[in-house]
N, C-alpha and C positions, 0 to 999 in steps of 0.2 A: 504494500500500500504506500502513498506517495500522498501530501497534500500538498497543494498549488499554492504559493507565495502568499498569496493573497488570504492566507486564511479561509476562505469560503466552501472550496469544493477541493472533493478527497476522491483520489483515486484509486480501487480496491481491482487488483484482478484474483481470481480461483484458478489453478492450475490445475483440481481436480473436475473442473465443467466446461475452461477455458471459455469464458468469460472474466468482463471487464466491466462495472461499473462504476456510474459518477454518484458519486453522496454529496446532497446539499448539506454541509455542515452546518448551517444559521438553520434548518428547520429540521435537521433529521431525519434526513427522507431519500429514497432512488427514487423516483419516478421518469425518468430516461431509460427505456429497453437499453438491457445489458447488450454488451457486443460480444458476438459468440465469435469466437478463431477457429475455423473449422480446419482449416488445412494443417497449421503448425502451431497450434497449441499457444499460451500464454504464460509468461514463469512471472518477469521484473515489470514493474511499470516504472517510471520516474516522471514525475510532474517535469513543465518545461515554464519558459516565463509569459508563455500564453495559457488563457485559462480553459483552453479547450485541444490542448496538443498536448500530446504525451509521447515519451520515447517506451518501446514496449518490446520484451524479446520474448522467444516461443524456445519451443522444444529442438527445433531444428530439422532440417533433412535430410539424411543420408545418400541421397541419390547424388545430390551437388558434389561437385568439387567440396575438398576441403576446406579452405578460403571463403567460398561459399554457403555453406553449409548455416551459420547459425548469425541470422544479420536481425541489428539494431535497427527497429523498423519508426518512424517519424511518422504518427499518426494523429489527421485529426478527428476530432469528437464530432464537430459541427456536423461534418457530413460523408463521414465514413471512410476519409480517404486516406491512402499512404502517401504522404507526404516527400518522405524519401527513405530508403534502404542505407545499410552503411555495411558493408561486407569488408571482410577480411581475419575475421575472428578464425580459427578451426578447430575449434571447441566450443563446449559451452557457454556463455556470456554469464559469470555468476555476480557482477555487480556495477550498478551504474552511478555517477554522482555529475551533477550539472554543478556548474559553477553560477554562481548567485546575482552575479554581476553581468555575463553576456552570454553568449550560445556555445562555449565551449564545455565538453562534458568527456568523464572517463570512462573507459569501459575494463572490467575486468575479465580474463575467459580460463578457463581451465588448459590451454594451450600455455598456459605461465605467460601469457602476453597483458603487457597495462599498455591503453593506446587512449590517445587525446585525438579528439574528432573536435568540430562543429556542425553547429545543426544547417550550417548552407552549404556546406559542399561534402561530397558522398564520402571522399577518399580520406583517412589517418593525415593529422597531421603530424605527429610523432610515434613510434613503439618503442616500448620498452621490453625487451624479449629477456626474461630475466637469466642469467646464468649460474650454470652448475656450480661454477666457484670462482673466485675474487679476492684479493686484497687479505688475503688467508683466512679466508673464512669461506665454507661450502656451504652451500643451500640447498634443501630439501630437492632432487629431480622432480618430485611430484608434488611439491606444496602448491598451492594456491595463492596468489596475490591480491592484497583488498585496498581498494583507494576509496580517497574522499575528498572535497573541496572543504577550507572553512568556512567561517561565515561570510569573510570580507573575501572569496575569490581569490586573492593573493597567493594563498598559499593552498599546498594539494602536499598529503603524503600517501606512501606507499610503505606496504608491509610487502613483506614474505617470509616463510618460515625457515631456519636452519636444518640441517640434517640432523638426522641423528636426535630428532627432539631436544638442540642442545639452545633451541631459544628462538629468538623473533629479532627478524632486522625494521628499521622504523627507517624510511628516508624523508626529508620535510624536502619539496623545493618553490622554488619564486614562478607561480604562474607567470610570471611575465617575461621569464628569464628560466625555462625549464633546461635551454640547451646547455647551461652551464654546469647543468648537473646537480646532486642533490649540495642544499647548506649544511643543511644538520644531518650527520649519519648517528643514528640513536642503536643500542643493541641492547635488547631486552633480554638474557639470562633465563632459561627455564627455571635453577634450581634457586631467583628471586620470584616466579612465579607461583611455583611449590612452597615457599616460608610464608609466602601472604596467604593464601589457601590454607595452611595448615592452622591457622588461626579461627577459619568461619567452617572447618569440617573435625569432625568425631576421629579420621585416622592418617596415617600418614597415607595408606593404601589409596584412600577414595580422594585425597589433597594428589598425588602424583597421576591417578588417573584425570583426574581436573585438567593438572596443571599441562598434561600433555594433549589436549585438544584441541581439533583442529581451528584455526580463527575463521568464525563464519562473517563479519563487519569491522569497522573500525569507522565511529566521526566524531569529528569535532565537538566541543558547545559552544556557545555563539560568543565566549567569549577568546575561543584560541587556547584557555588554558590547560582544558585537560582533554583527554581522548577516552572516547569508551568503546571498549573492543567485547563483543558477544562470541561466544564458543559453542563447539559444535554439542558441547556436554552439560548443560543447565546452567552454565559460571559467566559472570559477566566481569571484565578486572576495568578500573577508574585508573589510567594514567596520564603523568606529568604530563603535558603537551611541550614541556620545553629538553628533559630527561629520559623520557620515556620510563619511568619508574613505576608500581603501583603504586599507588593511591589508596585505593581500594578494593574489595574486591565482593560482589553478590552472587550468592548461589542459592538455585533454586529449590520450591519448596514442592511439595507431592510425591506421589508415590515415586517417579522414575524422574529423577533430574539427571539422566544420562541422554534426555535429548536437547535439539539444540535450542540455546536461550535466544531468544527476543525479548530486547531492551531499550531503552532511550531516555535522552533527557527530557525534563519537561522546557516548555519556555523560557522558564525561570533561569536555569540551568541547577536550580537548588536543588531537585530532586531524582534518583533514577529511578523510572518503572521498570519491572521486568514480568514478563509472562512463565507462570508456573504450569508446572503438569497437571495439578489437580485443579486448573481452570479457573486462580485467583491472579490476582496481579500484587504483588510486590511494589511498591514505596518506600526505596530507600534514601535518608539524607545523605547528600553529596556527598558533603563536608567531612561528618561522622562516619557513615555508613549504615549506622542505624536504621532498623526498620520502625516507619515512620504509622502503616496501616495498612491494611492489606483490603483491596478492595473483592467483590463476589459479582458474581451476575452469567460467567461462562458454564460450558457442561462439557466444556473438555479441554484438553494442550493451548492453551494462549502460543499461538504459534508467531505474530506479528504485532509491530506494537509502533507508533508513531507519534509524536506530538505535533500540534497543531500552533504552526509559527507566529499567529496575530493573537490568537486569543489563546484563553485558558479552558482549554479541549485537548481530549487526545483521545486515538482510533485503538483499538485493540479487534483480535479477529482469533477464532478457532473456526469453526465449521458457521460461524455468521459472526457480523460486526457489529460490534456497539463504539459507539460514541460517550462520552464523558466528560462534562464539564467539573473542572479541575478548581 
C-alpha cells in the first residue's frame, strides 16, 4: 500500500486477487471498481506526485527475454492507461521509493540490481549491479538490496547484506551527485545486531535467529535521523541515520513472529507501529522503545502497514484494510 503526498487517497493493491484499489482517506470508502491485472498479476504499488498515477509491478513473465521479463509499469487511474513501461530488471522488482521532490525513483530487483529511473523516459538512468566483493569485505551472492529516498530527496541509501550473515553494509549518497559515489559507507555488524535483540527476546537461540534475517525495507523518518529496517522474521531494529547503529529494536507479538514484520513511522516520527501475527498492531515509543498500546480490530497477520503523511491516519491491511485515525 502506498499513500499519495497529499494525504487524501491510499493506494492498496492484493497480490492474492491482483487487484488494485483507490481509498478515499477523508471519508473511508472505495467506491472506484478495483482494477483487476489479468495478464501479470500485481505485487508493489508506489504512489507518484500525481494523484491518480501510480508506479505498479506484477509477477512477471517468463516467456520475455530476461531484461524483459519483470517491468515497472506507469499507470494511470483516470482512465486505465499505461503510461509507460520501464524494463531492464531480470528478476523480480522487490522495492520501489520515488523521490519526494521530482520524478526520479528506485527500483530494487532480486537480480542484486538498485537502478534510478525517471518517470519520463523509459531507459535507467544509472545501475548499481552490486558485487561479490570489494574493499575486503564480500557480500552475500544472493542477498537482496533495499533502497529509499529521504524526506528532503537529497539523499537515497542503499543496503545489502554480507556473507556469511556477518552483517549489513548501509551506503548514504547525494541524489544530486550519485556519480560520485556513496558519502557515508556505514557497516552494520551482525553480532551488534544479536546484543540488541538479546535484550527484547527470552534466549540467545530465538535473538540469533532474529538477528540473522533477511532485511525485507529500510526508510527514512522525515527527519533524516534515524532509519527503520523490517525483517523477514517478526523484528523491526530503529537505527542511527548518521552511524548506522541500533537504536532500537521491536519484535513481534502472537503466536509465530517468524514471519515477516510490517512496520512504520507514524507522522510524528514519535512513534513505530508494527503489524503482529495475532492480528494486533504494536505502538512503540521511538525514543524509548517502549510499548506504548497495542491497538485490535484484524483477524489475522497484519501483513502491511503505512502512515499517512498530512494527517494523523495510518492504513494497516491483513486479508482487508482499515484505516485509523491516530
Amino acid at each position: 500500500m502506498s499513500f499519495h503526498e497529499d494525504g487524501a487517497h491510499l493506494f492498496v493493491t492484493s497480490e492474492a486477487d491482483s487487484r488494485m484499489r483507490l481509498v478515499d482517506c477523508q471519508r473511508g470508502t472505495s467506491d472506484t471498481p478495483a482494477i483487476k491485472f489479468e495478464r501479470d498479476g500485481v505485487r508493489l504499488v508506489e504512489a507518484t506526485h500525481h494523484n491518480r498515477c501510480v508506479l505498479v509491478t506484477g509477477k512477471g513473465d517468463k516467456t520475455l527475454n530476461v531484461g524483459q521479463r519483470h517491468p515497472i509499469t506507469y499507470l494511470s487511474l483516470h482512465d486505465n492507461k499505461i503510461l509507460r513501461q520501464y524494463r531492464g530488471c531480470g528478476a523480480e522488482v522487490c522495492d520501489l521509493s520515488l523521490s519526494p521532490i521530482d520524478d526520479s525513483f528506485l527500483s530494487c530487483s532480486r537480480d542484486r540490481t538498485v537502478r534510478l529511473w525517471n518517470l519520463q523516459q523509459a531507459g535507467s538512468l544509472a545501475i548499481l549491479d552490486l558485487p561479490k566483493s570489494g574493499n575486503g569485505i564480500n557480500l552475500d551472492p544472493t542477498g537482496v538490496p533495499r533502497a529509499s529516498y529521504d524526506s528532503t530527496g537529497l539523499v537515497f541509501c542503499i543496503t545489502a547484506p554480507m556473507d556469511a550473515g556477518a552483517g549489513h553494509l548501509i551506503h548514504l549518497y547525494d541524489a544530486r551527485n550519485y556519480t560520485a559515489g556513496a558519502f557515508a559507507e556505514l557497516k552494520l555488524e551482525n553480532n551488534l545486531i544479536t546484543r540488541a535483540i538479546q535484550q527484547k527476546v527470552s534466549t540467545p537461540e530465538a535473538a540469533s535467529e532474529l538477528s540473522n534475517a533477511d532485511w525485507s525495507s529500510i526508510k527514512f523518518d522525515k527527519s533524516g535521523k534515524h532509519l527503520l529496517v523490517t525483517t523477514q522474521k517478526g523484528c523491526a531494529l530503529l537505527l542511527d541515520g548518521y552511524d548506522g547503529k541500533v537504536v532500537n529494536v521491536f519484535v513481534g507479538e502472537g503466536e509465530n513472529v517468524k514471519e515477516p514484520m510490517a512496520a512504520c513511522f507514524t507522522s510524528d516520527d514519535k512513534t513505530v507501529l508494527g503489524g503482529n501475527a495475532d492480528g494486533t498492531i504494536s505502538c512503540w515509543d521511538t525514543s524509548s522503545g517502549a510499548l506504548i498500546k497495542k491497538l485490535e480490530g484484524h483477524v489475522g497477520r497484519v501483513s502491511c502497514m503505512a502512515s499517512n503523511p498530512k494527517y494523523a491516519q495510518l492504513a494497516s491491511s491483513c486479508t482487508n484494510t482499515a484505516l485509523w485515525l491516530w
